[in-house]
N, C-alpha and C positions, 0 to 999 in steps of 0.2 A: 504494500500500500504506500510506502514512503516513498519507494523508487517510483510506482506511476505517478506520485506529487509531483518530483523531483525531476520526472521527464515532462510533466506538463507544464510545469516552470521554465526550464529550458528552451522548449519549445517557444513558447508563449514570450522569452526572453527574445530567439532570434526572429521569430517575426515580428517583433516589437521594434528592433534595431533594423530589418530589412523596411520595414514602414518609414523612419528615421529616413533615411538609406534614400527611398525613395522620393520623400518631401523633399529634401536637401537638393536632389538631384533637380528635380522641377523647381522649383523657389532659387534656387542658380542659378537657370537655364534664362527665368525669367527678368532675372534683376544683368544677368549680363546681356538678352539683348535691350532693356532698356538702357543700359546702360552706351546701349552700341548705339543707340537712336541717339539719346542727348549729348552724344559727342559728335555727329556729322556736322560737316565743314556746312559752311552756308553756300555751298552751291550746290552741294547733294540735294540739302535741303528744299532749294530753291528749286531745284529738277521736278524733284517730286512733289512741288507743291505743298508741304508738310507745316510749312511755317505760316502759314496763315489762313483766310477762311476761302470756302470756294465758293465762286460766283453766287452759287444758290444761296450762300448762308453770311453774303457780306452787311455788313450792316452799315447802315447810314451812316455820315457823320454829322454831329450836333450843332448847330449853328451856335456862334457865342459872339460876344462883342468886347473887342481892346480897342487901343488906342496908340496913334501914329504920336511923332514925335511934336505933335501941334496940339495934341490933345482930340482931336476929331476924333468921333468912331470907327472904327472899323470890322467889319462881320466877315466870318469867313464867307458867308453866301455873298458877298461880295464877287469874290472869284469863281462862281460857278460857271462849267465848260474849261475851267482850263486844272490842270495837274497840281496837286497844290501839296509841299511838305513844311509841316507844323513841329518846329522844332521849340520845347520848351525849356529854358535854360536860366539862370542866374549868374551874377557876373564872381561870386564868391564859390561855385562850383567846381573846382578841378578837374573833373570827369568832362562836364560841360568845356572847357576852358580847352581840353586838349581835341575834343573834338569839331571844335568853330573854324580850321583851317579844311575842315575838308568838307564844311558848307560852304566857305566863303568857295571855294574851288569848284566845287558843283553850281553854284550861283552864277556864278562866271562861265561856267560850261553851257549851260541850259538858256541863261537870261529870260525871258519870257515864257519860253516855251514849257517850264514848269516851275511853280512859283515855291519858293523857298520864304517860310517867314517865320523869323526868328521872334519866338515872344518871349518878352522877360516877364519871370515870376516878382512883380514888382508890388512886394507886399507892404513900401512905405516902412518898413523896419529893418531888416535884414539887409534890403535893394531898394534904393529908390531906381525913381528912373535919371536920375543925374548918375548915380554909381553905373548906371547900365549901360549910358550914353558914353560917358568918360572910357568906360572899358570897350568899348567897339573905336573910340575913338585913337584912343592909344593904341591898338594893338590893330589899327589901319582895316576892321573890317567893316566893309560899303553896302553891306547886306539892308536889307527893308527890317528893322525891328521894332516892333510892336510893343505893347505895355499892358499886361494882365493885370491893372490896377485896382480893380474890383474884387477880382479872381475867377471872373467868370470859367475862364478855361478850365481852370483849376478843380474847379466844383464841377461841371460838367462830365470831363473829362475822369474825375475821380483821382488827380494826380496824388500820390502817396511819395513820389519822389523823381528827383530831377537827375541828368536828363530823360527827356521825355521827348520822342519821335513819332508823330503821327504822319502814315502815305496816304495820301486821297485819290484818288481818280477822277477824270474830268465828270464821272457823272453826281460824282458828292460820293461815292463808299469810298468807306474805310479798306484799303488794302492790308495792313500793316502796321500795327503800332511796338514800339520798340521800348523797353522801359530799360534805359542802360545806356553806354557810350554805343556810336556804333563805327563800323571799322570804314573804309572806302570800298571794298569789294561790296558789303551790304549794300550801303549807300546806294552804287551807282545800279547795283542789282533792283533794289525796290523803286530807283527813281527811271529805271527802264520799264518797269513794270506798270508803272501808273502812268507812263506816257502813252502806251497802249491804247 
């Protein structure tokens, strides 16, 4: 009687350990290829369309109202029909700061044909818009910037942190929005995209 306890035990041990065995093996399997998915390059990415919504499932984007350097309003439906990237920045950003030479560079590529517009997060404490101005002015970039003085964008948009990239299409969807720096391959990737 001990010994068939003793074998049911045993038993009951290595299928216990072959079960182990087997989870381990799937729960692996699964965390490396996601792990294989969030390391592809951003032109795997961009092949497969992976990185953002498709046609069917694009969503609008929000209309809001800033302000040019006069103070007048300005609404993104303003631009509507033409390509439009919604970069939001701060002049105290570092992240931001390292990636303003390769919109000022796209600005200059594109000019018209897709609209680049730099809005400062200008919450009157942190930025005014004199800090915003002086920093575009010193560091020589000709870009169109805008003034989130309200915060319209900010609330809209749901921004939690800066920088912040939104791609639009000529017909108002959202292509792409980016919460992070982003690199020039990106860049010129989504800004061919929404030339489209």
């Amino acid at each position: 009687m001990k010994n068939k306890n003793i074998i049911i035990w045993i038993i009951g041990f290595i299928i216990f350990f072959i079960l182990v065995y087997l989870g381990y093996n799937e729960l692996s399997s699964r965390y490396n290829e996601n792990e294989k998915n969030s390391n592809k390059g951003i032109s795997d990415s961009l092949i497969t369309g992976e990185e953002g919504k498709t046609e069917d499932t694009k969503a609008k984007a929000v209309d809001f109202t800033v302000y040019d350097e006069d103070g007048k309003e300005v609404k993104l439906s303003d631009y509507k029909g033409t390509p439009v990237v919604l970069n939001y920045w701060a002049s105290w950003c570092g992240p931001c700061q390292s990636e303003m030479p390769l919109f000022k560079e796209a600005n200059n590529k594109y000019g018209d044909n897709v609209k680049i517009l730099m809005i400062n997060m200008t919450d009157g404490q942190r930025e005014t818009a004199e800090s915003a101005k002086k920093f575009m002015v010193d560091n020589e970039y000709d870009m169109l910037t805008l003034y989130d003085k309200d915060l319209d964008f900010a609330n809209k948009y749901n921004v939690a942190s800066i920088p912040r990239t939104v791609f639009i299409d000529k017909e108002g969807f959202i292509t792409m929005e980016r919460i992070g720096i982003v690199n020039e391959e990106f860049l010129e990737a989504m800004i061919e995209r929404i030339k489209k």
